[in-house]
C-alpha positions, 0 to 999 in steps of 0.5 A: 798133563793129566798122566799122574798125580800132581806134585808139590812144587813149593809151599808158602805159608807166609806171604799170599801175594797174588790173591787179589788176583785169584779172587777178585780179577778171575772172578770178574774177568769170569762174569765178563766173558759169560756176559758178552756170551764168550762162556756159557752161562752155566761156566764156573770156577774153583774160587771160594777163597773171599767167601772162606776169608771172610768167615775165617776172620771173624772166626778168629777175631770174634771180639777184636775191632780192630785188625791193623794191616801193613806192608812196605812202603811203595810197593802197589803189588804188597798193597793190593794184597794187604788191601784185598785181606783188609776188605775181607776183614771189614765184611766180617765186621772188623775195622781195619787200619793200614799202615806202612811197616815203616811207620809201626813203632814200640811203645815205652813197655815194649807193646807195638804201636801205629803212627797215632800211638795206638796200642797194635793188638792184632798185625796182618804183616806181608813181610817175610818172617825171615826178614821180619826176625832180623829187623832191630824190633824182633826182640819186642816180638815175644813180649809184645802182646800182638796176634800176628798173621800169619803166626811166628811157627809159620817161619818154621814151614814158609821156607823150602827147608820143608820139601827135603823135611816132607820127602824124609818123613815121606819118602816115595809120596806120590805128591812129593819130589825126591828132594834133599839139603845142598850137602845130602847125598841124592840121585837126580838122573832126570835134573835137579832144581837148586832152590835157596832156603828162602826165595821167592817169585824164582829168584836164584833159582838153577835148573841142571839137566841129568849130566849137571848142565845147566838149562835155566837160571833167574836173573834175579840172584838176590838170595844167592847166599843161602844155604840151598836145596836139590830138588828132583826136576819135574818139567811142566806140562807145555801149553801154547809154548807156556808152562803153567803152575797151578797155586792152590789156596788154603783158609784154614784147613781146607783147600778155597780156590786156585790160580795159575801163573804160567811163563814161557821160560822153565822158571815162574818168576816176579813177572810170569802172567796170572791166568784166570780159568772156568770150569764147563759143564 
């Protein structure tokens, strides 16, 4: 609402769903409005983040020909943004092949392989860390001569075990919410959120207000059985009854683009909208 500073909701370094979303159907939808006279011609948008991807792979990549990209299997959303990576790879120069999780394989010396036996240098994965250690392959991880995107040590920050490690190292940031692991001692008198360690799109997701009642709380209870977090409850700025979140893009070590996603509960979950802005004047 423009009265502070902006806080640090969550952080994911993980898995960059909705990125076909704040790259390309903004992009486009911005175009469309300026071309049926909707938005001046002179209206922009805080969205570098194709141009940045572009560079970064082949920054990394400068000698691989290949980058293999996978997801699971039957899922359109996952696909969209393995395809968007995928395209972004081969405008830097790479060639990329797409297989679903289920179907990559290990080769007699522990090496990663495709469902035509190819040997997998380099794997893009949109498959969480947390879930991908636990499958029977993990211990042909180590060994297995593959680059992965994003690397293992994102498993280290990709989890919300971060937020109370952030506000311990950086207690009072301005940017940060007093948070705290489920069995820490902490003072929320504005409400807490209770977050597991691993969730995602809001699910098991609880809000209490100030006196420990609860006022929200997803329907999807899929993670229930991590370990959680507390979390100083800052409520969302109200526009036309929708609270939106701002998601910030970062390639590298810079900050590319943005997206917002906004709902009418006080929870962003799976279905919350995406909604594309401009930038005037």
């Amino acid at each position: 609402d423009g009265t502070g500073p902006a806080k640090l909701l969550e952080y994911n370094a993980d898995t960059p769903t909705s990125l076909f979303e704040s790259t390309s159907f903004q992009w486009r939808w911005l175009e469309d409005q300026i071309g049926a006279g909707v938005l001046p011609d002179g209206a922009d948008q805080f969205n570098g983040t194709w141009e940045a991807l572009v560079a970064r792979f082949a920054e990394i990549f400068p000698d691989e020909p290949t980058v293999w990209f996978t997801s699971v299997a039957d899922n359109s959303e996952d696909y969209g943004t393995v395809e968007t990576l995928a395209w972004a790879a081969k405008e830097a120069g790479i060639n990329p092949v797409y297989l679903t999780l289920d179907r990559l394989g290990i080769t007699p010396e522990g090496r990663f392989a495709d469902a035509e036996g190819w040997p997998v240098r380099s794997l893009f994965k949109l498959y969480p860390w947390e879930n991908l250690l636990r499958e029977p392959f993990a211990e042909y991880l180590a060994g297995s001569g593959c680059t992965f995107l994003e690397p293992p040590w994102k498993a280290l920050v990709s989890n919300k075990a971060i937020l109370p490690m952030l506000w311990r190292f950086n207690p009072g940031h301005p940017n940060l919410l007093p948070a705290v692991f489920e069995d820490e001692p902490g003072d929320f008198p504005e409400g807490v959120v209770i977050k597991p360690l691993f969730s995602r799109e809001g699910a098991s997701v609880r809000i209490l207000d100030g006196f420990g009642q609860e006022i929200a709380a997803s329907d999807d209870r899929d993670y229930d059985a991590w370990p959680k977090i507390r979390q100083a409850y800052h409520p969302l700025p109200v526009f036309d009854s929708k609270r939106p979140v701002i998601g910030a893009w970062v390639v590298g070590e810079r900050c590319t683009g943005m997206g917002l996603r906004e709902d009418a509960g006080l929870i962003t979950q799976n279905l919350s909208q995406f909604v594309p802005h401009y930038i005037e004047g």
